[in-house]
N, C-alpha and C positions, 0 to 999 in steps of 0.2 A: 504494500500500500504506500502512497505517498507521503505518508503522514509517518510512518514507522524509520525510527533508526537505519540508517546505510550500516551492509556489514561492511567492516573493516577488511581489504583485500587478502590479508593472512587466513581471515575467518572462511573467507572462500574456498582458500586455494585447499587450507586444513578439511574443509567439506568434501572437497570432491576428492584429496584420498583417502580420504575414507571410502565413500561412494566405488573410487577405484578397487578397494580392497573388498568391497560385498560384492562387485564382480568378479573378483579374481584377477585382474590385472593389475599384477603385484607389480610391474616397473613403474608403471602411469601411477600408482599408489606413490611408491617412493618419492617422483619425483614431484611429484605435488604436496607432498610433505615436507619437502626439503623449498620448496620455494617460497609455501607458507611460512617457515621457520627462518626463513633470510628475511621477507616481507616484516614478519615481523620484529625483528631484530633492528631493521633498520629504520622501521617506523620510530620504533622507541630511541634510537640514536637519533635519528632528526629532531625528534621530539625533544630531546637533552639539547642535540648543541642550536636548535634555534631559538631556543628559550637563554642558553648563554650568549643569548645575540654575536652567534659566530656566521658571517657571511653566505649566500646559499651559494656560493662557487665553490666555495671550502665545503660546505655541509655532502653536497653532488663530489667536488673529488673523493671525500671520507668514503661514501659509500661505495662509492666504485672501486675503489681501491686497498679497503680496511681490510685487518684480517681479521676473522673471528676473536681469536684472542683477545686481541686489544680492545675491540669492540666491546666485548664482555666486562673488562674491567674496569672500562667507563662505563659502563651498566652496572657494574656490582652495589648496589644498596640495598644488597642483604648481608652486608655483611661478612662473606667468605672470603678466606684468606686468597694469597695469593696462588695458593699450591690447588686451592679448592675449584679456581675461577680458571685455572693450565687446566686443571683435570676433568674440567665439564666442557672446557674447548675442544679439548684430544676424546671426548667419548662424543659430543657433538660430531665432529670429523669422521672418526671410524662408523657411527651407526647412520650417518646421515649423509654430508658432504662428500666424501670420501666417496659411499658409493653412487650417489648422484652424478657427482664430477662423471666417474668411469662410463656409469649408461652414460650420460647426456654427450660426452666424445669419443664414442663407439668403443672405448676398450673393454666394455662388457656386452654381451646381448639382454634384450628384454628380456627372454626366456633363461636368463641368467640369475635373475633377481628371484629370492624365494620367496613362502609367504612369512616366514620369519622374519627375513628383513626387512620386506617391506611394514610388517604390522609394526617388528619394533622400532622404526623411523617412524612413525606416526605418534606410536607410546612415547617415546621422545621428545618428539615434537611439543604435544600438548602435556608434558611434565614439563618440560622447561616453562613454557608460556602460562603455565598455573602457578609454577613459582617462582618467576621475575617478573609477574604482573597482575597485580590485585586487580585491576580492572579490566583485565581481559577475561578473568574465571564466569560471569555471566554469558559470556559470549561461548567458552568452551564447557560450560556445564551441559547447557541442551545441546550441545554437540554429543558429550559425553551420553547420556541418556537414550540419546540415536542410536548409536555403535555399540550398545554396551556387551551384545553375548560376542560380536565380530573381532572387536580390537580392544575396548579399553577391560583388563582383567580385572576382578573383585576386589583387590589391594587397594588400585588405583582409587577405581570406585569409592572404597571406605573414606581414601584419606580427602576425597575431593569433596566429601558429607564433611567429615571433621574437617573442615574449614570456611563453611559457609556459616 
């Protein structure tokens, strides 16, 4: 309706892998979770440095050019050390980026991707985005509720209760 909230393009792109994974087409899953998860990474980075009144020339290079890493650490206002904020970049990497990258520049095939990977790039996905952004959990809760027997497990579920 016209009237009702825009989703956020993350919340989108998070939608349709899911969507991708109750079909079975665990690449198209991945990679829509992996683009959701930059989307949203760099919403909330624009969001930081345009409010430090930092330039949008400088904001558009950041993005184009940041690594995760560093990204994250200027996202960190939870508080994790520095060892904590390396170790959520390098599991980011391995369960998401890493194999995004390969499908998306042919060093993998679609039929390569399992549905392990792909679901747990999705569980990924919206674990991170529940806890680096109180204000996104409205947006991924009825997400969550959608997918729950597909991708999101019982675990998940409990703790996304205990925090509402």
């Amino acid at each position: 309706m016209k009237g009702d909230p825009e989703f956020p393009v993350w919340r989108e792109l998070i939608a349709e892998a899911t969507r991708q994974a109750l079909v079975r087409q665990w690449h198209h899953a991945l990679l829509y979770a992996a683009f959701s998860l930059e989307s949203f990474i760099d919403r909330m980075l624009s969001d930081k440095l345009t409010v430090s009144e930092v330039g949008e020339a400088y904001i558009d290079h950041i993005l184009r050019v940041g690594e995760k890493r560093y990204e994250l650490h200027v996202l960190n206002n939870r508080g994790l050390s520095r060892t904590a904020v390396n170790n959520l970049a390098e599991k980011l990497n391995e369960t998401i980026f890493t194999p995004r990258n390969k499908l998306a520049h042919g060093k993998t095939m679609g039929s390569d991707i399992t549905s392990e990977l792909a679901v747990q790039a999705v569980k990924t996905a919206v674990e991170f985005m529940w806890d680096w952004s109180p204000a996104a959990r409205p947006w991924l809760f009825n997400k969550v509720k959608i997918v729950r027997e597909e991708l999101i497990d019982d675990d998940l579920l409990r703790a996304c209760r205990a925090d509402t």
